[in-house]
C-alpha positions, 0 to 999 in steps of 0.5 A: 352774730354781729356780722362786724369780723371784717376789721374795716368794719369795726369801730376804730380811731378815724383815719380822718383824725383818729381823736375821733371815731369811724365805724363801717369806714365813716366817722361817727361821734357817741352821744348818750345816756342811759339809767343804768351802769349794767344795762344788760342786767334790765329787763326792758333794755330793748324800752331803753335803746329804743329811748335813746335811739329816738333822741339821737343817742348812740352810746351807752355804758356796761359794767359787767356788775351783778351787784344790784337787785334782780342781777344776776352772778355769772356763775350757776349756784348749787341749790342744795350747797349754796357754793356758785362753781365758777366753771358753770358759766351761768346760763341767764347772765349770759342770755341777758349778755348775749341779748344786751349785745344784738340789740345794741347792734341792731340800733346801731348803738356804741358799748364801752364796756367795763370788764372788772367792776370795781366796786363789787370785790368791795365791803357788801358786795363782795361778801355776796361775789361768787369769787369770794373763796366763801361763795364757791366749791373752787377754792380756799381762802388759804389756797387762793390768798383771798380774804372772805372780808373787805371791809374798806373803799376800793381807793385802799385797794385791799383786796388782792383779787386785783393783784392775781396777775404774773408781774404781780402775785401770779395768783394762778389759783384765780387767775384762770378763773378771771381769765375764764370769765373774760373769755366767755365775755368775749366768745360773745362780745368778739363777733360785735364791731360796736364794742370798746373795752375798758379794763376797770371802773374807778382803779387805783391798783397797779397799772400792771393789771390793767395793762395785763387784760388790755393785751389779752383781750387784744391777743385773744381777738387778734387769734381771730384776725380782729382789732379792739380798742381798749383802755382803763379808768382810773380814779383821780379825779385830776388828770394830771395824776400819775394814775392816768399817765399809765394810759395817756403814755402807753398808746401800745398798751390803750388805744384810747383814753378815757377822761371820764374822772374830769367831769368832777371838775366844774366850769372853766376849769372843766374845759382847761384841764381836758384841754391840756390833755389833748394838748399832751396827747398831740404833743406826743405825737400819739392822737388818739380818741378821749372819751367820756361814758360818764358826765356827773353832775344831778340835783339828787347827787354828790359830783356836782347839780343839774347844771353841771351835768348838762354844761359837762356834756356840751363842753366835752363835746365842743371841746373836741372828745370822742364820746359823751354820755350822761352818767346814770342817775342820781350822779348823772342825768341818765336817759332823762327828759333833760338827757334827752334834750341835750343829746337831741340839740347836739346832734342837730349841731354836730349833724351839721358839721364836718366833725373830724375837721372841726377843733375847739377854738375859744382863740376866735372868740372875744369879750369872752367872761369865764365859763361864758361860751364855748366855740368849735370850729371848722374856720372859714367853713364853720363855727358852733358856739354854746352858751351856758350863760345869756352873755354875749361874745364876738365871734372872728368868723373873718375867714369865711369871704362874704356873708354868713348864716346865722342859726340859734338854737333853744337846746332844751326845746331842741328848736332852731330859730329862723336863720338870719344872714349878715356879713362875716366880720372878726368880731361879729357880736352873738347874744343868746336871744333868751335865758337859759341853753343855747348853741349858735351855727354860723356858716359860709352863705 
């Protein structure tokens, strides 16, 4: 058991500023990455907590996906018929689950969890799905209405098995079976207060889905006295897009919102659309965590290379998100020698700020190009700038009376330079003292 059933224990909006986390009453920030999106599938899973713990991470992604090799379905499967009977839960998914679970608790290690993964009711994958009426002993496709083909992306959304719930097709027929399975997910997942829930993986279904297993994987844990918190991905890569204003404007429904599709964007870009996000949000009187578990951006894949990723990663972070995690390669980084780098250089930034008092603050900086830096600031206690070029900028840091200390960090060695103490200015001059990443933390002296 995961010991987490006191609600004040659980991980929950920051009664500090609830766009931020707390977990056992102190705020917490989630930084990460991992190699893959199913993590409880890996055989060396405690190698791969154990890797990020070492770094500083604290979070990390699970799609509940059986569609890689070596995974295995959630449903036992006759020898002697082939059919999977989806009411035999299968006995080593769960244990995989189930052990996935107490090691992430004991490294004090944050999951979003993705409960229906998108992409394995598709083409080839769901072909192989035990919920395809031709893989199992429950049902027809006649008597379910599912077809044994989908050929086409899940953006076309034909497979109807996303349209099972009441104010849609209520397909009862599978409707129970889906409600099954999430309930044995939670007969686990419920006892850990370090677990968030998001409804899909990239949708573009009704928002009627999503909206259903929200409230019923909150009523479920609420018939146990405890408090989720939940939300959905969508699939547009713009936030702005109607998809996403199913979660941005539903805070009864989703008590976050995850804006993980922005990191398609590069640059200045990437910053000026999350930021009028957060501004849409407070405007609405409904602040709530926006978070990140997936930051494109690899040399070996299609959203964006190396330096995206990495820039994507420090620009969530300084801009005021929740979480940000490193997507699993070849789209992202993962848990690699530059993950790594990165994810120990921003916790020794944010380790020394007061995170929940701290806002993005690009108003304070001057002579500023595109995409030049960034800045994230408590003012007149303190200021963290990152820089993802060499250029220079002035830094208004005239609130703070008197001196300040001035330390710069080389993030890919993840080493702080010696701190130097000059007087507070508003337009004091930072110029990275090399080529390549780096942060600047200027405090009150």
């Amino acid at each position: 058991m995961g010991f987490s059933n006191s609600n004040k224990d659980r991980i929950q909006p920051c009664a500090a500023n609830p766009a931020y986390w707390q977990y056992r009453g102190a705020p917490v920030l989630l930084i990460g990455g991992s190699v893959e999106d199913n993590l409880f599938q890996l055989p060396d899973i405690a190698d791969q907590l154990d890797l990020l713990e070492s770094c500083g991470g604290n979070f990390v992604r699970c799609t509940m996906s059986s569609r890689d090799e070596g995974n295995v379905w959630p449903f036992e499967r006759d020898a002697a018929t082939g059919f999977y009977d989806l009411e035999r839960p299968s006995a080593e998914f769960w244990r995989r689950f189930e052990t996935f679970l107490k090691l992430a608790y004991r490294h004090d290690i944050f999951i979003q969890f993705e409960i229906w993964a998108t992409f394995d009711f598709y083409r080839d994958c769901w072909d192989a799905n035990p919920f395809n009426p031709k893989n199992n002993n429950a049902y027809s496709a006649e008597e379910s209405g599912l077809p044994v083909v989908v050929d086409s992306h899940p953006t076309k959304t034909k497979n109807p098995f996303f349209w099972s719930v009441p104010e849609e097709h209520n397909n009862t027929v599978i409707l129970k079976y889906q409600q099954a399975f999430v309930d044995k997910m939670l007969s686990y997942s419920l006892d850990y207060g370090n677990v968030l829930y998001c409804m899909d993986n990239e949708t573009s279904v009704t928002p009627r889905w999503g909206a259903y297993w929200s409230e019923y994987v909150r009523a479920r844990a609420a018939e146990r006295g405890l408090m989720v918190e939940t939300t959905e991905m969508w699939d547009a890569h713009d936030l702005s897009d109607r998809q996403h204003g199913n979660t941005f404007e539903h805070p009864e429904t989703y008590s976050f919102v995850d804006v993980s599709q922005n990191n398609h964007q590069k640059g200045q870009a990437h910053w000026d659309n999350a930021q009028k996000q957060r501004e849409r949000i407070r405007r609405a009187g409904h602040i709530r965590p926006m978070t990140n578990v997936k930051i494109y951006g690899a040399d070996t894949g299609r959203f964006g290379d190396d330096r995206d990723g990495q820039e994507r990663f420090w620009r969530n972070i300084f801009g005021g998100m929740a979480s940000a995690r490193f997507h699993r390669p070849g789209s992202g980084l993962g848990i690699s020698d530059k993950a790594r780098a990165h994810i120990r250089s921003v916790r020794m930034i944010t380790d020394e700020l007061d995170i929940p008092r701290c806002e993005p603050h690009n108003d304070l900086l001057s002579g500023r190009g595109d995409n030049a830096a960034y800045c994230f600031a408590q003012p007149g206690k303190a200021y963290a700038v990152f820089f993802p070029k060499s250029d220079g900028i002035n830094l208004d840091c005239s609130a703070v009376k008197g001196d300040v200390v001035v330390r710069w960090l080389d993030i890919m060695a993840s080493r702080w330079a010696e701190p130097e103490t000059v007087p507070a200015t508003c337009a004091m001059p930072l110029i990275p003292p090399s080529a390549g990443f780096h942060a600047v933390l200027v405090r009150g002296a």
